[in-house]
C-alpha positions in Angstrom: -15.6 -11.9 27.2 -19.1 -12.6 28.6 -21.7 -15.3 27.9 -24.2 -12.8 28.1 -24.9 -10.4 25.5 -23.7 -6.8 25.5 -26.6 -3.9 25.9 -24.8 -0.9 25.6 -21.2 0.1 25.8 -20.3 3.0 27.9 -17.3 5.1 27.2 -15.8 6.8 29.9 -13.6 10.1 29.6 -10.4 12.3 30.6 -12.9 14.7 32.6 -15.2 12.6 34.4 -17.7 12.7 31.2 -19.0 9.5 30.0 -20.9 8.8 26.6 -23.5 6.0 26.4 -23.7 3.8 23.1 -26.9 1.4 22.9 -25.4 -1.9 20.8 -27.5 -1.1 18.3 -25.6 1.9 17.2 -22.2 0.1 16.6 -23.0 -1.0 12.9 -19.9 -3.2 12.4 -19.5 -4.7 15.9 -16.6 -4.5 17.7 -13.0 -5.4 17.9 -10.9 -5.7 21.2 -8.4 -7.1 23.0 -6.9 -6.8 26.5 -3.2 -7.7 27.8 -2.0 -10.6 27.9 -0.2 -9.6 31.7 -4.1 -8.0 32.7 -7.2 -8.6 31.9 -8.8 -5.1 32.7 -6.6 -3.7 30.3 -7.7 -2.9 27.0 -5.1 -2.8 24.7 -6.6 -2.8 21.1 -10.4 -1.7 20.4 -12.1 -0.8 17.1 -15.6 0.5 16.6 -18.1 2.2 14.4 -20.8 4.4 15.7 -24.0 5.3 13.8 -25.7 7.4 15.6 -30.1 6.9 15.4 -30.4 9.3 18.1 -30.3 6.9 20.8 -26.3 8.0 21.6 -26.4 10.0 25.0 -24.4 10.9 28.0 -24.0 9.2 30.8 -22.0 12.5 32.7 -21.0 16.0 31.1 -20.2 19.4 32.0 -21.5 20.8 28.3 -24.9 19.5 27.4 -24.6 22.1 24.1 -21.8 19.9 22.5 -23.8 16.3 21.2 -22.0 13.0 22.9 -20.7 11.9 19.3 -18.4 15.9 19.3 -17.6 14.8 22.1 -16.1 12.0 21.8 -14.8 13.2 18.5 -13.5 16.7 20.0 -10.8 15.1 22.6 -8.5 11.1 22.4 -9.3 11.0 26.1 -10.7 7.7 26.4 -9.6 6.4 29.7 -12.3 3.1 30.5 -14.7 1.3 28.5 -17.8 -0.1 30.3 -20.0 -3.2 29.0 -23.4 -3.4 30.6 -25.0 -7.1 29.6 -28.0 -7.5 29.1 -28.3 -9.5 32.0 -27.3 -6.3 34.4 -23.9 -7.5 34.4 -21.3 -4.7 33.9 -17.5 -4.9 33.3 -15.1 -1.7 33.3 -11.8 -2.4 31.5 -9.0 0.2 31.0 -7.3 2.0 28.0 -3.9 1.6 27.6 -2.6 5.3 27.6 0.6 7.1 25.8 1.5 10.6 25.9 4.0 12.1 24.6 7.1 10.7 27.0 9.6 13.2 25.5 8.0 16.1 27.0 6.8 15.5 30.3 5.7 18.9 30.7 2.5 19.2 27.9 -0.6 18.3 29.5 -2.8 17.8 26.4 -4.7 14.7 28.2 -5.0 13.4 24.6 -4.0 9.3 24.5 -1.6 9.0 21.6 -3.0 5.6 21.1 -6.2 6.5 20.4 -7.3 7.7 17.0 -11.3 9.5 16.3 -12.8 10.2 12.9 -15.9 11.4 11.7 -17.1 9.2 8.7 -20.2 11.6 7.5 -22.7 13.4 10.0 -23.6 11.0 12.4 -21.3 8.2 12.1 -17.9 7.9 14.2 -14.7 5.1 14.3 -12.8 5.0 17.3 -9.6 3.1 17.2 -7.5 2.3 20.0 -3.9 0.3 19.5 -0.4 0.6 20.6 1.3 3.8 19.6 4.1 3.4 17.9 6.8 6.7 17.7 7.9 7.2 14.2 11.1 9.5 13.3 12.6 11.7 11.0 16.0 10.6 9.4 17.5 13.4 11.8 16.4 12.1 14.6 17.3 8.6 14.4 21.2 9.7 13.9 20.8 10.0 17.4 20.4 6.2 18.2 23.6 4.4 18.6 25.1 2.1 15.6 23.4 -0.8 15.0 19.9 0.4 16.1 17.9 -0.9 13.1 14.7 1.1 11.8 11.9 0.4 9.7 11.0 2.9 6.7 7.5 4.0 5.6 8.5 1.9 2.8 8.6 -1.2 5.0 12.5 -1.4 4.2 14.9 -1.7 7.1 18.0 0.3 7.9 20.2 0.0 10.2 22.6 2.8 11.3 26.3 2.6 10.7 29.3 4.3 11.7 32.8 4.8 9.7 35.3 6.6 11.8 32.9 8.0 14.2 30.8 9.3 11.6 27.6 7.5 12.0 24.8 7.0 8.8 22.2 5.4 7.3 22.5 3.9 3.5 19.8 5.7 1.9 19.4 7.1 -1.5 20.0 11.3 -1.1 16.7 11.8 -2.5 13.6 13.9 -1.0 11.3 11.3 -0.2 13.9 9.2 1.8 14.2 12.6 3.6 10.8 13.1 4.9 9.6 9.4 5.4 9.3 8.6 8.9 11.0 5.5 10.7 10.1 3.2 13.1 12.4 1.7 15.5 12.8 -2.3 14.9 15.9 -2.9 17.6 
């Protein structure tokens, strides 16, 4: 991304809030990418925090809660600012996805973004395309042809017999409750 070497990484929140990570607190590095059609966009991102007491806000409305909850508490990560240790900064964005099949819920929570405590005072954050998975009742709905992919990395494609549309699975309970992504 830069020549110069990243300082501290700034993550930048839903609310306005911001929470401040000095490099030295992401213990494995990170991972990222950004879109191939724009460059401010970051698509993927993977990090892990360890907190030595040097994590801190940048902005909040609740001093009470530490910046690590915080982050932790909400998947409302909408920017991601590097400051270089050259005084060099570069804001990108986060891809966001709510949920598109109901408008109306206003969780602010980005559905590609994933936050989990580790122990006490370390923290991942991953960030990648969503990807909607569905139950075999749902994906009756799709029209014939439309080819899914199985938990169990099989593909299945549904068919239709005299308007009667299906999907050859075995009748058994596990076939029932995996979940299926669409492949076409």
């Amino acid at each position: 991304m830069e020549s110069s070497k990243i300082k501290e990484v700034e993550f930048i929140l839903e609310n306005c809030e911001s929470v401040i990570v000095p490099l030295n607190c992401l213990e494995s590095g990170l991972t990222m990418s950004a879109s191939k059609e724009d460059d401010t966009l970051l698509t993927q991102f993977q990090c892990n925090i360890q907190d030595n007491g040097e994590v801190r806000y940048g902005c909040t409305w609740d001093d009470k809660t530490h910046p690590l909850h915080r982050l932790a508490q909400y998947n409302d990560i909408c920017r991601i600012k590097f400051t270089y240790e050259d005084g060099n900064k570069k804001e990108l964005s986060i891809q966001w996805y709510e949920d598109e099949e109901n408008p109306w819920d206003m969780s602010n929570e980005n559905l590609n973004q994933t936050t989990e405590f580790i122990d006490y005072k370390t923290f991942k954050i991953n960030i990648k395309p969503y990807i909607k998975k569905y139950s075999i009742n749902e994906i009756l709905g799709f029209p014939s042809g439309t080819v899914f992919k199985g938990d169990n990395g099989k593909e299945y494609e549904i068919l239709e017999n005299e308007n009667i549309k299906y999907i050859d699975v075995k009748l058994e309970q596990k076939y029932l409750e995996m979940k299926y992504k669409k492949v076409s």
